[in-house]
C-alpha positions, 0 to 999 in steps of 0.5 A: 307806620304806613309807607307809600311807594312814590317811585312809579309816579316819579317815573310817571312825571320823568316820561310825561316830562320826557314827552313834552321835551320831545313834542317840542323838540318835533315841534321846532324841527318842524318849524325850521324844516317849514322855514327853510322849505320857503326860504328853499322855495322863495330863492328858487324862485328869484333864482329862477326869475334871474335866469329867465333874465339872463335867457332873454338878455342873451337871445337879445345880444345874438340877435344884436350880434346877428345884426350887426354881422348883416351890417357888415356883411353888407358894408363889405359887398357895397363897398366890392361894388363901389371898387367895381364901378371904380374900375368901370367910370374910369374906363367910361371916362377914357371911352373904351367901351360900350357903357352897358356892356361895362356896367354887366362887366362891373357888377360880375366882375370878382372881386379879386380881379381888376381891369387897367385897360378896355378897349372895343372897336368893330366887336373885337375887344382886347382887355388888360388886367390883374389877379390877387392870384390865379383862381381869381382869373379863372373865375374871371375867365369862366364868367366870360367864357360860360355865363357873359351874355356880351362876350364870345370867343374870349382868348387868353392871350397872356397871364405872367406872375408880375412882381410888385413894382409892375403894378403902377398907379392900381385902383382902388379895387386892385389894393383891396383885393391885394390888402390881405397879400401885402404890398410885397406880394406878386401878382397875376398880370394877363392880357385877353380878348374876343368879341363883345357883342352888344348889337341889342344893347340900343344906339350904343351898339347900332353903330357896331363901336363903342362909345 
């Protein structure tokens, strides 16, 4: 009888067998790994799509918030400048002083400080007013004495911490400089004077009184 050994072709068909298992499993890594690679690629670049959004939607809200902060800023100096000439009309209104040497004195005066009375005669003025506090009249005194082109020989002749009371009827330039102290708050209550000179300011200062 002949016998025929079958075991290497039973080994032959198991690595053959064995092979084309793990073809196919490379096969699928290599599928899921091409598959994930662009499902990778496709979501960065939405993601880098929406950061790119979020980049151009901040820089438009700080410039919106720059804008606006502009805005404000200039609401707030407007209205400083309309208290000013509050201040001044009133004084026109009374007569007290030459209109153009009142219209420097508004636009230069801080806005700390405000003025209850002006009065002008022959040159020699003599002007009353009050401070939020001490280095607003110095600021006003230093702009008198050092930068004013109109006002020479300027004098203190008084400045007195004066309680809430005395302050009477103020402008509306004196509760604005006051609205962050509070209405119970003391303040810098002073009296000055010296020479305006106005004599190149036109009619007004021909005669040497104000009109």
């Amino acid at each position: 009888m002949i016998r025929i050994n079958l075991l290497p072709v039973k080994r032959s068909k198991k690595r053959d067998a064995a092979t084309r298992e793990l073809a196919i499993g490379g096969g699928v890594v290599g599928v899921v790994v091409v598959i994930l690679y662009v499902w990778y690629a496709v979501m960065d670049a939405k993601l880098s799509a929406v950061q790119e959004m979020i980049d151009k939607s901040t820089a438009e809200i700080q410039r919106i918030e720059q804008d606006i902060v502009k805005v404000d800023e200039f609401k707030k100096k407007k209205r400083e400048l309309e208290q000013k000439l509050e201040v001044i009309d009133d004084l026109k209104a009374k007569k007290t002083g030459p209109v153009k040497l009142l219209d420097e004195l508004a636009v230069n005066l801080p806005k700390r400080v405000w003025l209850t009375s002006f009065e002008e005669k022959g040159g020699s003025m003599i002007m009353e007013g009050g401070a939020a506090d001490n280095d607003g009249l110095s600021e006003f005194l230093s702009y008198l004495t050092k930068k004013s082109k109109f006002f020479s020989n300027v004098t203190l002749i008084f400045s007195e911490t004066a309680a809430p009371a005395e302050r009477g009827p103020a402008p509306a330039a004196a509760k604005d400089a006051l609205a962050n102290a509070g209405p119970a708050m003391p303040f810098v209550k002073f009296k000055l004077n010296g020479s305006a000179q106005y004599g190149t300011l036109g009619p007004t200062g021909a005669s040497g009184k104000g009109k």
